[in-house]
ChimeraX commands (.cxc) that place a marker at each C-alpha (Angstrom):
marker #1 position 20.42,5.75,2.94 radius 0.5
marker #1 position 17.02,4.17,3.25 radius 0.5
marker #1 position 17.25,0.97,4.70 radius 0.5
marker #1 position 14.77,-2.20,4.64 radius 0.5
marker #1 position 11.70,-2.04,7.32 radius 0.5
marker #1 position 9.83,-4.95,8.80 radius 0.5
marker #1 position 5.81,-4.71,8.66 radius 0.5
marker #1 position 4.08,-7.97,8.85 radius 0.5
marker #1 position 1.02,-6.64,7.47 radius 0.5
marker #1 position 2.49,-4.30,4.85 radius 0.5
marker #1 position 4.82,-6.74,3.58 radius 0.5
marker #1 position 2.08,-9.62,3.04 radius 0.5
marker #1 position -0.40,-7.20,1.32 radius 0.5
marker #1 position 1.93,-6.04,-1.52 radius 0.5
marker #1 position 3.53,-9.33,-2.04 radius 0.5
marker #1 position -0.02,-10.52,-2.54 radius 0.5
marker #1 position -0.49,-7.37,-5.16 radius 0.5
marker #1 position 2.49,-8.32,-6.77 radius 0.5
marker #1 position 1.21,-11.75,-7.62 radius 0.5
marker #1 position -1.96,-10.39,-8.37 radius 0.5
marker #1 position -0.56,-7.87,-10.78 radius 0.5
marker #1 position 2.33,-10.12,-12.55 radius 0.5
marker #1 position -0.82,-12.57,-13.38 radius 0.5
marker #1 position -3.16,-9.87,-14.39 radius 0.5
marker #1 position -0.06,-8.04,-17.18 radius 0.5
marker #1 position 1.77,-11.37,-18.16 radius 0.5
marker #1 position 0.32,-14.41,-20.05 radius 0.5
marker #1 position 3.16,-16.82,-18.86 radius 0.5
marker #1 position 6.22,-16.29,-16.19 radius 0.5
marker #1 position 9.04,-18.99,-17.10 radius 0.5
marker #1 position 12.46,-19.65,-15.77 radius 0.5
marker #1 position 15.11,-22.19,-15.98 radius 0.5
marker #1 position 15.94,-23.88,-12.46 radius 0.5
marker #1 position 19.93,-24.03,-11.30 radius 0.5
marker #1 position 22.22,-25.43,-8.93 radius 0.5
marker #1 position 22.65,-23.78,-5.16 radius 0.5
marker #1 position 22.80,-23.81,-1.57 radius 0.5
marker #1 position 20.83,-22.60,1.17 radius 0.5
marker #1 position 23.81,-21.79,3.29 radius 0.5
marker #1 position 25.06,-19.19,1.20 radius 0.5
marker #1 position 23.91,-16.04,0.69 radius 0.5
marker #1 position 22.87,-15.18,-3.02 radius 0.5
marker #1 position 24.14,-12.65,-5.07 radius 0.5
marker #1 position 21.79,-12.00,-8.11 radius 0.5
marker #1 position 22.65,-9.56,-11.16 radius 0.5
marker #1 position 20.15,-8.54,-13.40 radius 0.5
marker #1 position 19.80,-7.05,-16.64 radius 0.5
marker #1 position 17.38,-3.87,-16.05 radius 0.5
marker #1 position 14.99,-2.99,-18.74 radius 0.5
marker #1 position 12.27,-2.01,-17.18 radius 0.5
marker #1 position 9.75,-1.33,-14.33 radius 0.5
marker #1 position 8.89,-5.05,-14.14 radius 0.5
marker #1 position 12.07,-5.99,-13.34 radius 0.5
marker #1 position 12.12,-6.02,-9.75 radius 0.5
marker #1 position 8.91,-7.59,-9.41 radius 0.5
marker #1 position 9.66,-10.39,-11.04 radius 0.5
marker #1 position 13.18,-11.29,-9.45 radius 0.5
marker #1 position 10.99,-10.88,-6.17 radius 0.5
marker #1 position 8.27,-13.60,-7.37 radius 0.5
marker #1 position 10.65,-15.78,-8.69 radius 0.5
marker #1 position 12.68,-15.59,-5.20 radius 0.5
marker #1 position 9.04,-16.34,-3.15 radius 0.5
marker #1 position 8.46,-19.71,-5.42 radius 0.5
marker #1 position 11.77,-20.50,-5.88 radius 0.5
marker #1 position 14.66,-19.77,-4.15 radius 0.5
marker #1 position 12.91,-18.74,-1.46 radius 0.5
marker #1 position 15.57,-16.68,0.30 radius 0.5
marker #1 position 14.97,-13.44,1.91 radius 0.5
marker #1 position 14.80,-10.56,-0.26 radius 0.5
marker #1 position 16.71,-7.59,-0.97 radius 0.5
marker #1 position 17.11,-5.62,-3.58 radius 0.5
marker #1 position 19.56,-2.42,-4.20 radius 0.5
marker #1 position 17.15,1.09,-5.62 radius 0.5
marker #1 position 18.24,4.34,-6.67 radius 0.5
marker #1 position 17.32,6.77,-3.81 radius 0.5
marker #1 position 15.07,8.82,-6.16 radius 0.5
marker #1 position 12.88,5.91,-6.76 radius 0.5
marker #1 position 12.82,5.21,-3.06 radius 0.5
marker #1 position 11.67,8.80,-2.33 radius 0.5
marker #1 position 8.57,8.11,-4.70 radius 0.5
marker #1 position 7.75,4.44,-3.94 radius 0.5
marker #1 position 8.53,4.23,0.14 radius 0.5
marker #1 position 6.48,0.79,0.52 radius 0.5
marker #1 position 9.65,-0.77,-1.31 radius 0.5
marker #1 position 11.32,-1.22,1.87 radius 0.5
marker #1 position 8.61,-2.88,2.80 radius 0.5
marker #1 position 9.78,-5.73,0.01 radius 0.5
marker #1 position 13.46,-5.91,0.80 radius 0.5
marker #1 position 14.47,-2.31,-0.96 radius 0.5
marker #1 position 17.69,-0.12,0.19 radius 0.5
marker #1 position 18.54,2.94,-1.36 radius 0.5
marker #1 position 21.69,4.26,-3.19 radius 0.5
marker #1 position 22.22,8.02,-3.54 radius 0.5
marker #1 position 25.09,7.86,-6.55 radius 0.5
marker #1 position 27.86,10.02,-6.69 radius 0.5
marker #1 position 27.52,10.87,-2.67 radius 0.5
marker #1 position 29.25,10.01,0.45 radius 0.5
marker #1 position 26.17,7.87,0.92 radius 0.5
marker #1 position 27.82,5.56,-1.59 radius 0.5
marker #1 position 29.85,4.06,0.65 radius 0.5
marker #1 position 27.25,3.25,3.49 radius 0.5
marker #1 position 25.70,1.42,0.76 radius 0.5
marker #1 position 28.11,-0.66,-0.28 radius 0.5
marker #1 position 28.90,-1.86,2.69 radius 0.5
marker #1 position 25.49,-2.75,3.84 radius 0.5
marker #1 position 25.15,-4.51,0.61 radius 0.5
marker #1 position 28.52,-6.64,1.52 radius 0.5
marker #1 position 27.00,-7.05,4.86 radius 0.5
marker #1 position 24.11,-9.03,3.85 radius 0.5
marker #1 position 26.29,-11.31,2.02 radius 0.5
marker #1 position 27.62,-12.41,4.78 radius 0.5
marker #1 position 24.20,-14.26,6.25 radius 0.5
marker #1 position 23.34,-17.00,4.33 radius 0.5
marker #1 position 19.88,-16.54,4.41 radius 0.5
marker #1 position 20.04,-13.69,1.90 radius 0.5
marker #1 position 19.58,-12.42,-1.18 radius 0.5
marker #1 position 20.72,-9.24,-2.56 radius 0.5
marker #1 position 19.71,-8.08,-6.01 radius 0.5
marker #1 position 21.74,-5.45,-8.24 radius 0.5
marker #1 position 21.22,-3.97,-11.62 radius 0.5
marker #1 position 24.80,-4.06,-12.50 radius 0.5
marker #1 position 24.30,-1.33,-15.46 radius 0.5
marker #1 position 22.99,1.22,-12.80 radius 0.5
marker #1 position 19.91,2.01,-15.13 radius 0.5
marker #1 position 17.16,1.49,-17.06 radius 0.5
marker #1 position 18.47,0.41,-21.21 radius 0.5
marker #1 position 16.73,-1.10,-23.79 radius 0.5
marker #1 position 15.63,-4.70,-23.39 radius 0.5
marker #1 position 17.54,-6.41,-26.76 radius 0.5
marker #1 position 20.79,-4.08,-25.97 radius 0.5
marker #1 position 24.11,-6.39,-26.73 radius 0.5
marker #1 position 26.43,-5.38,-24.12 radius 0.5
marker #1 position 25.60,-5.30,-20.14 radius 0.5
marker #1 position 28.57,-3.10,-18.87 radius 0.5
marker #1 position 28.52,-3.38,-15.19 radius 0.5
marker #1 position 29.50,0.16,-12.70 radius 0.5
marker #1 position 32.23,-0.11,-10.09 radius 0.5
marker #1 position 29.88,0.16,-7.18 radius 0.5
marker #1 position 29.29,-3.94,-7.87 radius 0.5
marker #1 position 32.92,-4.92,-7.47 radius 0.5
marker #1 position 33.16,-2.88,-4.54 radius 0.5
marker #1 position 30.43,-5.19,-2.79 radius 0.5
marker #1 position 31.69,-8.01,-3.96 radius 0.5
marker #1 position 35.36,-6.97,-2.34 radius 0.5
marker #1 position 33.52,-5.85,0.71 radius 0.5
marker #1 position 31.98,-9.30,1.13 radius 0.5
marker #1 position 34.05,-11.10,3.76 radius 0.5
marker #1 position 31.76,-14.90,3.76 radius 0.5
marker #1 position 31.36,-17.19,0.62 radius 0.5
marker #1 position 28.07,-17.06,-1.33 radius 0.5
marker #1 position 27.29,-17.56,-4.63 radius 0.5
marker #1 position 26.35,-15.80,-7.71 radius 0.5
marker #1 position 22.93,-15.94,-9.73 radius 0.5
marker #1 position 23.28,-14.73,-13.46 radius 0.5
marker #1 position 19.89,-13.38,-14.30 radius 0.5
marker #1 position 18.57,-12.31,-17.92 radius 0.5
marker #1 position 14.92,-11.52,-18.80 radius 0.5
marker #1 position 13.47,-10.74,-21.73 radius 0.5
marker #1 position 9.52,-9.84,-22.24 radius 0.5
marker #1 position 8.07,-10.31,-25.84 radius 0.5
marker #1 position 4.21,-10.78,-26.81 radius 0.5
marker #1 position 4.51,-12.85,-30.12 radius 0.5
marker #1 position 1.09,-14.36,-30.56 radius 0.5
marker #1 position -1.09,-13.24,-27.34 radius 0.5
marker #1 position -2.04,-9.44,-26.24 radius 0.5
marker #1 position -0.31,-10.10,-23.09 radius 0.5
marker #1 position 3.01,-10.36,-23.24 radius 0.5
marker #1 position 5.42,-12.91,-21.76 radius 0.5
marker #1 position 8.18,-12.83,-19.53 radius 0.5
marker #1 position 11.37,-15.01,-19.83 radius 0.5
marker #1 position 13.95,-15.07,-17.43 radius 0.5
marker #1 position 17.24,-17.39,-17.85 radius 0.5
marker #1 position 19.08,-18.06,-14.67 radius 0.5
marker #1 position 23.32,-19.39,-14.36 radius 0.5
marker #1 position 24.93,-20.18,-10.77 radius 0.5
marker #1 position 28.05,-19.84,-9.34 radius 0.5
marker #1 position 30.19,-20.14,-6.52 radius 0.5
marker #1 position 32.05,-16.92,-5.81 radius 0.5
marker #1 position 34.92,-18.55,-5.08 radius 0.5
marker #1 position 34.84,-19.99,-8.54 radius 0.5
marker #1 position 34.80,-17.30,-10.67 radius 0.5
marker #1 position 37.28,-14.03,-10.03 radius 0.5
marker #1 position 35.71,-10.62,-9.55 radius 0.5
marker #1 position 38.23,-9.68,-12.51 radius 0.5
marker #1 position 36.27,-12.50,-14.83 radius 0.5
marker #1 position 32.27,-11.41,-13.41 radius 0.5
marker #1 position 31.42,-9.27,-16.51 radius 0.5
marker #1 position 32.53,-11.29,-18.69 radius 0.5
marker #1 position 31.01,-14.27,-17.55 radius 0.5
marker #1 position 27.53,-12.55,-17.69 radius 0.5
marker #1 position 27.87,-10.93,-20.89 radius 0.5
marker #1 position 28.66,-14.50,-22.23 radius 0.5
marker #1 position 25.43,-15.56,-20.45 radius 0.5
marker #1 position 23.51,-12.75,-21.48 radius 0.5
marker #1 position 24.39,-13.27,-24.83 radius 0.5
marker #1 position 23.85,-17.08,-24.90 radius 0.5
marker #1 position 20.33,-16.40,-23.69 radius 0.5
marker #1 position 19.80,-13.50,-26.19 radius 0.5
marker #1 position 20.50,-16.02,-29.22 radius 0.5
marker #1 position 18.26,-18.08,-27.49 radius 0.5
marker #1 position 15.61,-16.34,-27.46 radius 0.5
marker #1 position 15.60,-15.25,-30.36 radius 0.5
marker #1 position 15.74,-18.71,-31.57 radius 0.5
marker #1 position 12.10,-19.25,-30.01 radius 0.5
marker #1 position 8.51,-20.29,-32.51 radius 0.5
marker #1 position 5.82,-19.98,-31.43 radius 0.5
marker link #1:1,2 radius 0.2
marker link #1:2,3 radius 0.2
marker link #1:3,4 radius 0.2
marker link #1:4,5 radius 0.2
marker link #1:5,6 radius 0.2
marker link #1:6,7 radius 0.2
marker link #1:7,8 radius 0.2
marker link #1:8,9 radius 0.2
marker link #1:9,10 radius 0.2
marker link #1:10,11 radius 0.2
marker link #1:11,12 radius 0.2
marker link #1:12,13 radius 0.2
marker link #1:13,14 radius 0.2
marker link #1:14,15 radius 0.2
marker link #1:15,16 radius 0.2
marker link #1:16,17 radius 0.2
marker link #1:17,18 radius 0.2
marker link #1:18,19 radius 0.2
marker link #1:19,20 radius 0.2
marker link #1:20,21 radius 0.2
marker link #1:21,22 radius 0.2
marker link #1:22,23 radius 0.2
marker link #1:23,24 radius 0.2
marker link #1:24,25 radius 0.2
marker link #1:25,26 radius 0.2
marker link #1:26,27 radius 0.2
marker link #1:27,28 radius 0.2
marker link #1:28,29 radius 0.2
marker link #1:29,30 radius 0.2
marker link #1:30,31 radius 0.2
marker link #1:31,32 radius 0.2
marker link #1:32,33 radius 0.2
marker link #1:33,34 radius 0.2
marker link #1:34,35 radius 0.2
marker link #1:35,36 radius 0.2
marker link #1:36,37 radius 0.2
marker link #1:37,38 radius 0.2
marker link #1:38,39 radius 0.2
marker link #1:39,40 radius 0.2
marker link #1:40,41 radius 0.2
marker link #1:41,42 radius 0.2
marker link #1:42,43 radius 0.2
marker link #1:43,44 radius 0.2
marker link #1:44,45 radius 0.2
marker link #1:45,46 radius 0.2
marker link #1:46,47 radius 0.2
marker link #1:47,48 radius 0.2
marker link #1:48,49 radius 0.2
marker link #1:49,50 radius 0.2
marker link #1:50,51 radius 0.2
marker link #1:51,52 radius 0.2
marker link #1:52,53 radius 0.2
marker link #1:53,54 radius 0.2
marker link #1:54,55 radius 0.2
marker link #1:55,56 radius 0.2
marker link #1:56,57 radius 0.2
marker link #1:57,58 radius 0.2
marker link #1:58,59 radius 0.2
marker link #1:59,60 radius 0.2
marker link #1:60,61 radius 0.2
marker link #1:61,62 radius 0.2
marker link #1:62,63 radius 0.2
marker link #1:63,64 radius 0.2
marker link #1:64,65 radius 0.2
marker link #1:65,66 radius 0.2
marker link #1:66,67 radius 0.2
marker link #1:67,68 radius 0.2
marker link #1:68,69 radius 0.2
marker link #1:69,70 radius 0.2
marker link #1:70,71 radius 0.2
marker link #1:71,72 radius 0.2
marker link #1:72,73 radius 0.2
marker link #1:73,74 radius 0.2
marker link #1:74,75 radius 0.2
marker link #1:75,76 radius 0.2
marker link #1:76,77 radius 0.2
marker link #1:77,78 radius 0.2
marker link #1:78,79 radius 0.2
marker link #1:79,80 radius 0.2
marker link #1:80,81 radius 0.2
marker link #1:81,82 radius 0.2
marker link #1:82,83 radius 0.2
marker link #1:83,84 radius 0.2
marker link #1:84,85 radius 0.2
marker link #1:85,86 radius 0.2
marker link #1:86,87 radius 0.2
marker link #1:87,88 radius 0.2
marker link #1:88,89 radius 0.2
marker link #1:89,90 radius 0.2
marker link #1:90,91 radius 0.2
marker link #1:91,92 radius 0.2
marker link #1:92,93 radius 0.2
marker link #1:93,94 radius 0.2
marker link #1:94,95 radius 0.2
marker link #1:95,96 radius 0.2
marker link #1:96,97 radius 0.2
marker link #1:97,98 radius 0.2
marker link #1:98,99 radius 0.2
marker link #1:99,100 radius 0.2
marker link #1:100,101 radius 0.2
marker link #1:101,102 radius 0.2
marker link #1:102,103 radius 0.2
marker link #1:103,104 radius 0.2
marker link #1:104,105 radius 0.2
marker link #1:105,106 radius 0.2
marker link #1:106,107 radius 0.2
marker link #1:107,108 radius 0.2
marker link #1:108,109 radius 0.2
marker link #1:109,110 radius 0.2
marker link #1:110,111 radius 0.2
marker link #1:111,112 radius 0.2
marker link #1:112,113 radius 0.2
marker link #1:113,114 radius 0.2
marker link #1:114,115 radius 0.2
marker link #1:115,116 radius 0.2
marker link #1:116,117 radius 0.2
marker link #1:117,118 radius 0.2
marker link #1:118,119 radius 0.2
marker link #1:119,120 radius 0.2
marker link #1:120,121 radius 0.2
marker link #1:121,122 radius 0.2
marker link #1:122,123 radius 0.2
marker link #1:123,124 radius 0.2
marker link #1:124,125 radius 0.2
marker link #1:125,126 radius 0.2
marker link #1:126,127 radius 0.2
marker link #1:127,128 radius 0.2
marker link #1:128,129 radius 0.2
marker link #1:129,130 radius 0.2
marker link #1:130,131 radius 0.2
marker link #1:131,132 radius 0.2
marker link #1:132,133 radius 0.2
marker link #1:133,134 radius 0.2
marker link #1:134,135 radius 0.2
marker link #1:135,136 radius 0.2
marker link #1:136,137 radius 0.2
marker link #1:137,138 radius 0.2
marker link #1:138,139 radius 0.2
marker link #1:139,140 radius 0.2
marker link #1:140,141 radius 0.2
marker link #1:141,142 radius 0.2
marker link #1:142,143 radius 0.2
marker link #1:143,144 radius 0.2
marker link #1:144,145 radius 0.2
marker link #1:145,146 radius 0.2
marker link #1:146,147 radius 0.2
marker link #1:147,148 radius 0.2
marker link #1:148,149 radius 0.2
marker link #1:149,150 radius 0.2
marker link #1:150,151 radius 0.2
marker link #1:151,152 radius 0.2
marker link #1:152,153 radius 0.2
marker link #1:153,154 radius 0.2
marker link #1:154,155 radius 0.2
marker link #1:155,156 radius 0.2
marker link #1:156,157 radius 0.2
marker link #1:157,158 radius 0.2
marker link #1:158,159 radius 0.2
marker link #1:159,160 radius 0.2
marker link #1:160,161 radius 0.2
marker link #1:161,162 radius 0.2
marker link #1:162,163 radius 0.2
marker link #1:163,164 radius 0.2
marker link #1:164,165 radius 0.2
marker link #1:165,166 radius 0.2
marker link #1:166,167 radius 0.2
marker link #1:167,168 radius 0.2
marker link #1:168,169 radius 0.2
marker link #1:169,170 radius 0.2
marker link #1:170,171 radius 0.2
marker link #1:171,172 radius 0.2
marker link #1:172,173 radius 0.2
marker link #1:173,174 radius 0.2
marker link #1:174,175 radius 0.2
marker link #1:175,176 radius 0.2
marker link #1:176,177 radius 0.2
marker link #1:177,178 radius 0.2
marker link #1:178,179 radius 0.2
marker link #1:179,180 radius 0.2
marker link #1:180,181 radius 0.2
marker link #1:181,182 radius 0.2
marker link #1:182,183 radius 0.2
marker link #1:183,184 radius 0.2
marker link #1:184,185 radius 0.2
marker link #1:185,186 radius 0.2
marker link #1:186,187 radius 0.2
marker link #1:187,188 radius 0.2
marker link #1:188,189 radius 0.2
marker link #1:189,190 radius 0.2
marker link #1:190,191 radius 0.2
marker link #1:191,192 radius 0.2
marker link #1:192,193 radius 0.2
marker link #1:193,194 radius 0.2
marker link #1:194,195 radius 0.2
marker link #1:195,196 radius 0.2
marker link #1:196,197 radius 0.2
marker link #1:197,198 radius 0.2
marker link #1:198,199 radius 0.2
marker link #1:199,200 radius 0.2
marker link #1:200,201 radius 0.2
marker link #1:201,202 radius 0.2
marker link #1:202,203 radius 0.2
marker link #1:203,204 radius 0.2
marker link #1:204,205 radius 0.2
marker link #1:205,206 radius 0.2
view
């Protein structure tokens, strides 16, 4: 398991190019703003669509939640993009013994408050406009794992162009307290969201 490094230097230059690059591909970057704490750790699932995706959870956490970022990557991906540590990265291997080391350092970080730990909850890349975000055990394991309170961040983006060359991206936040909503009720509170949000944007003229 690759875990998280601290680099001063390293970490300030790419979350400078990250800015640089979301302006430079996107005409507009919009979210809804929510309800929680700063002493609880955050536990944000995410609809995963793309290469974008992690980028922009990790801009939207600088300028707005403002916690400190982490974000769960398939160990493949890690081998080929190493400087993600430097953001807050950690690596699962699936289907290994190396699971379980994972899991538990995901938990762990849930229980400081200054966290945030980001999941894909499908476990891979699927279309952006798919209708059903089924989530993989390794998610409920955390969640089990998790021993302090903290609450739950619904995320669901969707990136469309409609009248400009650069596209936009549109991501739809929903909180929670974990203690509020059952582990057995998780999926189907965010396909309800993600659905919601779908319609929505749909919905949108331009």
């Amino acid at each position: 398991m690759i875990k998280p490094e601290s680099h001063f230097l390293i970490t300030r230059f790419f979350s400078i190019y990250i800015n640089w690059i979301l302006k430079r591909h996107f005409k507009r970057i919009e979210f809804n703003k929510v309800t929680f704490t700063d002493n609880e750790a955050i536990l944000l699932l995410s609809n995963h669509f793309s290469w974008w995706d992690g980028f922009l959870l990790y801009h939207l956490n600088k300028i707005y939640f403002k916690k400190k970022f982490h974000i769960m990557v398939l160990d493949q991906t890690m081998q080929k993009l190493s400087f993600l540590k430097y953001l807050g990265a950690f690596s699962v291997a699936k289907n290994s013994r190396q699971m379980l080391h994972t899991i538990d350092y995901a938990a762990s970080l849930l229980n400081h408050s200054d966290n945030m730990v980001v999941i894909f909850a499908q476990g891979k890349l699927y279309s952006n406009f798919v209708d059903v975000i089924k989530f993989e055990k390794g998610v409920f394991r955390i969640i089990n794992k998790a021993t302090s309170k903290f609450q739950y961040i619904f995320a669901a983006t969707f990136i469309e162009n409609f009248e400009g060359r650069k596209p936009g991206a549109y991501t739809y936040f929903k909180s929670y307290k974990s203690v509020d909503l059952p582990v057995t009720e998780l999926q189907a509170a965010y396909q309800q969201h993600y659905h919601e949000t779908k319609q929505y944007q749909t919905t949108i003229i331009v």
